[in-house]
GURO-937536 format. One record per residue (C-alpha): residue number from 1; residue in one letter; chain; y, x, z. Coordinates in nm, 4 decimals, padded with zeros to 6 digits. Example, Ala and Ser with C-alpha at 12.3 -4.5 7.8 and 13.67 -1.06 7.14 Angstrom:
BEGIN
[1 A A [-00.4500 01.2300 00.7800]]
[2 S A [-00.1060 01.3670 00.7140]]
//
This chain:
BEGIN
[1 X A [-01.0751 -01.9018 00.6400]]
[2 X A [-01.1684 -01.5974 00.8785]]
[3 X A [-01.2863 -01.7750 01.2344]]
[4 X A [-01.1296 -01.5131 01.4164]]
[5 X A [-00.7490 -01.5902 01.3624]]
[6 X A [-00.7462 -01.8096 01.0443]]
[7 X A [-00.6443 -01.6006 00.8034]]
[8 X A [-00.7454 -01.7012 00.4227]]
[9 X A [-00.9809 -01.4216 00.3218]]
[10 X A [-01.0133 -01.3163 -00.0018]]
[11 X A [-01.2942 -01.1340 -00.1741]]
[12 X A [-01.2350 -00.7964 -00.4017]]
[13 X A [-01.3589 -01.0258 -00.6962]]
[14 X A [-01.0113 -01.2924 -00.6245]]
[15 X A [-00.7923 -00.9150 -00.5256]]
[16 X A [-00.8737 -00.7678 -00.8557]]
[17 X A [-00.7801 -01.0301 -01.0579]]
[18 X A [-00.4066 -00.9424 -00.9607]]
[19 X A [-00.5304 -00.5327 -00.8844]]
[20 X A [-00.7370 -00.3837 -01.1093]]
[21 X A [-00.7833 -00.0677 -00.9935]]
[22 X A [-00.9979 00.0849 -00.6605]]
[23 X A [-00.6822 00.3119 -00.5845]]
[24 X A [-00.4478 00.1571 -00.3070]]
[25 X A [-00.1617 00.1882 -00.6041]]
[26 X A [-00.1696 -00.0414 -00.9235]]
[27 X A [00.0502 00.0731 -01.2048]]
[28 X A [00.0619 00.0213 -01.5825]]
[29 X A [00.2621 00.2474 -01.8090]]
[30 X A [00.4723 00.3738 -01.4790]]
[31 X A [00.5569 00.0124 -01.3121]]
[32 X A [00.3999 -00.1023 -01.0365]]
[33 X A [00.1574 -00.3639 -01.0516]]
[34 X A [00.0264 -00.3968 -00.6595]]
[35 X A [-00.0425 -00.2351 -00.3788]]
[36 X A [-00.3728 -00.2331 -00.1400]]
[37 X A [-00.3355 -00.0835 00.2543]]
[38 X A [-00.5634 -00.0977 00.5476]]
[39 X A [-00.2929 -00.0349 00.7513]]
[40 X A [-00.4325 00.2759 00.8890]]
[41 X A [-00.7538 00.0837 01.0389]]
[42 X A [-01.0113 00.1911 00.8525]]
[43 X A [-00.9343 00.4966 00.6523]]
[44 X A [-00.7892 00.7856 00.8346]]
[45 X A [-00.6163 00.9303 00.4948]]
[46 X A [-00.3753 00.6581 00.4740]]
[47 X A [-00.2337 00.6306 00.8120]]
[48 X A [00.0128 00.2952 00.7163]]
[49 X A [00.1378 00.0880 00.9494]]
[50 X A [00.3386 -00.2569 00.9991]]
[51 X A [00.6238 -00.2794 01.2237]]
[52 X A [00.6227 -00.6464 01.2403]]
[53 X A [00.9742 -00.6083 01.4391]]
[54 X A [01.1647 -00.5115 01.1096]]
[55 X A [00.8923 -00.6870 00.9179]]
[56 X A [00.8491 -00.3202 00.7446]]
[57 X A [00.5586 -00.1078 00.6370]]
[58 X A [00.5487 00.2964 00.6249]]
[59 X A [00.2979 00.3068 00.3339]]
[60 X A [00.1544 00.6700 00.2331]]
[61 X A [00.1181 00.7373 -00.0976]]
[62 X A [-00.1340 00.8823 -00.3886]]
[63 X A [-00.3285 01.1399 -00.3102]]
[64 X A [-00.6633 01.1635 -00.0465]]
[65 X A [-00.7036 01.5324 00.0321]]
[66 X A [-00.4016 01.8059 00.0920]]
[67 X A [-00.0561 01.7781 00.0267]]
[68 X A [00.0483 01.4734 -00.2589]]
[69 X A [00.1862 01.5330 -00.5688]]
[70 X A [00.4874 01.3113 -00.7636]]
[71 X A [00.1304 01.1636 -00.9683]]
[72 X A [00.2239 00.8772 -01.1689]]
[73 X A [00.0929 00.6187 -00.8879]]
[74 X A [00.3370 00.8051 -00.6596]]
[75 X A [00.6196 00.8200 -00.9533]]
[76 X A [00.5851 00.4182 -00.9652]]
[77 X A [00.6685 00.3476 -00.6204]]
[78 X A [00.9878 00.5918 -00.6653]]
[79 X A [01.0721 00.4090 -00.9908]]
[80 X A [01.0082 00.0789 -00.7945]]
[81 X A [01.3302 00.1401 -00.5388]]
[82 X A [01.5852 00.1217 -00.8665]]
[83 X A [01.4224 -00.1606 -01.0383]]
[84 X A [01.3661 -00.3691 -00.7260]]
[85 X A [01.0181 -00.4795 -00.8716]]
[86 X A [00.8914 -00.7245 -00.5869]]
[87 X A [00.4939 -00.6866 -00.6136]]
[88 X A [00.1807 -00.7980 -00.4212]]
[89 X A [00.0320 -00.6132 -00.1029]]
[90 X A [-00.3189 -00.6707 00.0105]]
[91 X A [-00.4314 -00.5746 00.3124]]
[92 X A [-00.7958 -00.4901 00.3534]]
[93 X A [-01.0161 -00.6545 00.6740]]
[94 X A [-01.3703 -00.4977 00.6188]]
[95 X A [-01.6463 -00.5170 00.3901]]
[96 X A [-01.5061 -00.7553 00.0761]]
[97 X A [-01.2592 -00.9105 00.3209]]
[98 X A [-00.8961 -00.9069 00.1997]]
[99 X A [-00.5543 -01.0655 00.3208]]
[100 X A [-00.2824 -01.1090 00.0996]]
[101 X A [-00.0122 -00.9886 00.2938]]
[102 X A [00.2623 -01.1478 00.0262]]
[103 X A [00.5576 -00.9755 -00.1781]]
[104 X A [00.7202 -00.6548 -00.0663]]
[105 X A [00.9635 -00.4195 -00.2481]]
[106 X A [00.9899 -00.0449 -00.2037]]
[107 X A [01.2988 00.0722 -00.0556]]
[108 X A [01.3038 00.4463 00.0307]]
[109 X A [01.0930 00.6987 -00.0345]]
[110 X A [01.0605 01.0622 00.1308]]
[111 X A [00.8203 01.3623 00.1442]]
[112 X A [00.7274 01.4623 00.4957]]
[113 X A [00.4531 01.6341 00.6499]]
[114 X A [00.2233 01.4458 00.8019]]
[115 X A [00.1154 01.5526 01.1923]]
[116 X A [-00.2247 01.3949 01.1509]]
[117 X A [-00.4047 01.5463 00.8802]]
[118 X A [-00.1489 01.8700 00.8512]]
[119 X A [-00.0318 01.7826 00.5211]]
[120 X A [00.2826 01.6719 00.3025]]
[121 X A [00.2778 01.3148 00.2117]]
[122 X A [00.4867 01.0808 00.0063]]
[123 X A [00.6017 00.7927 00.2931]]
[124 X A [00.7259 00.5121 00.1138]]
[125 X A [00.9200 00.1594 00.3123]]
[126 X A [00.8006 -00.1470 00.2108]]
[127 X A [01.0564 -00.4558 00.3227]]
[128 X A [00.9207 -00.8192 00.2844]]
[129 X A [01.0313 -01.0325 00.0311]]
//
């Protein structure tokens, strides 16, 4: 348990058992596998965020440096909205500290540009399962 609000921590050895990949989007042959997220605390790149009112995230999508393309990682969450695939979010703490934040399906999907880092992103919803 982490001390500082009891949250069951998990390291990236239990996280890639389920997520075996060091991008933030798991897929396999096009379906989506898992997610990871940081929720915009630690890396600048991937400014996500949790609106705990409507229990949704904003999660940005594939891609580190200028604007994204449709990559397959992006192309999975699009393909996720039609197949309703319910997968597993993990939420990074700090250094080999991980929550699992539960199921979520994808639910909309748009390309925007992004104030922050002057650049077109893919913004995806995330709703709780």
């Amino acid at each position: 348990m982490d001390s500082q609000n009891d949250i069951k921590t998990l390291t990236w050895a239990e996280v890639s058992l389920t997520h075996k990949s060091r991008h933030g989007i798991y897929q396999r042959h096009g379906e989506l596998i898992s997610l990871l997220t940081d929720l915009g605390k630690i890396s600048r790149c991937y400014p996500d965020k949790h609106d705990a009112d409507s229990d949704l995230i904003f999660y940005t999508g594939s891609g580190r440096r200028g604007d994204q393309k449709l990559d397959v990682r992006n192309q999975a969450l699009i393909s996720a909205i039609s197949t309703g695939a319910e997968v597993p979010l993990y939420c990074k703490l700090g250094v080999n500290r991980w929550q699992n934040m539960g199921r979520w399906k994808i639910v909309d999907a748009e390309y925007v540009f992004e104030e922050i880092n002057k650049r077109m992103v893919w913004r995806f919803v995330l709703r709780k399962c």
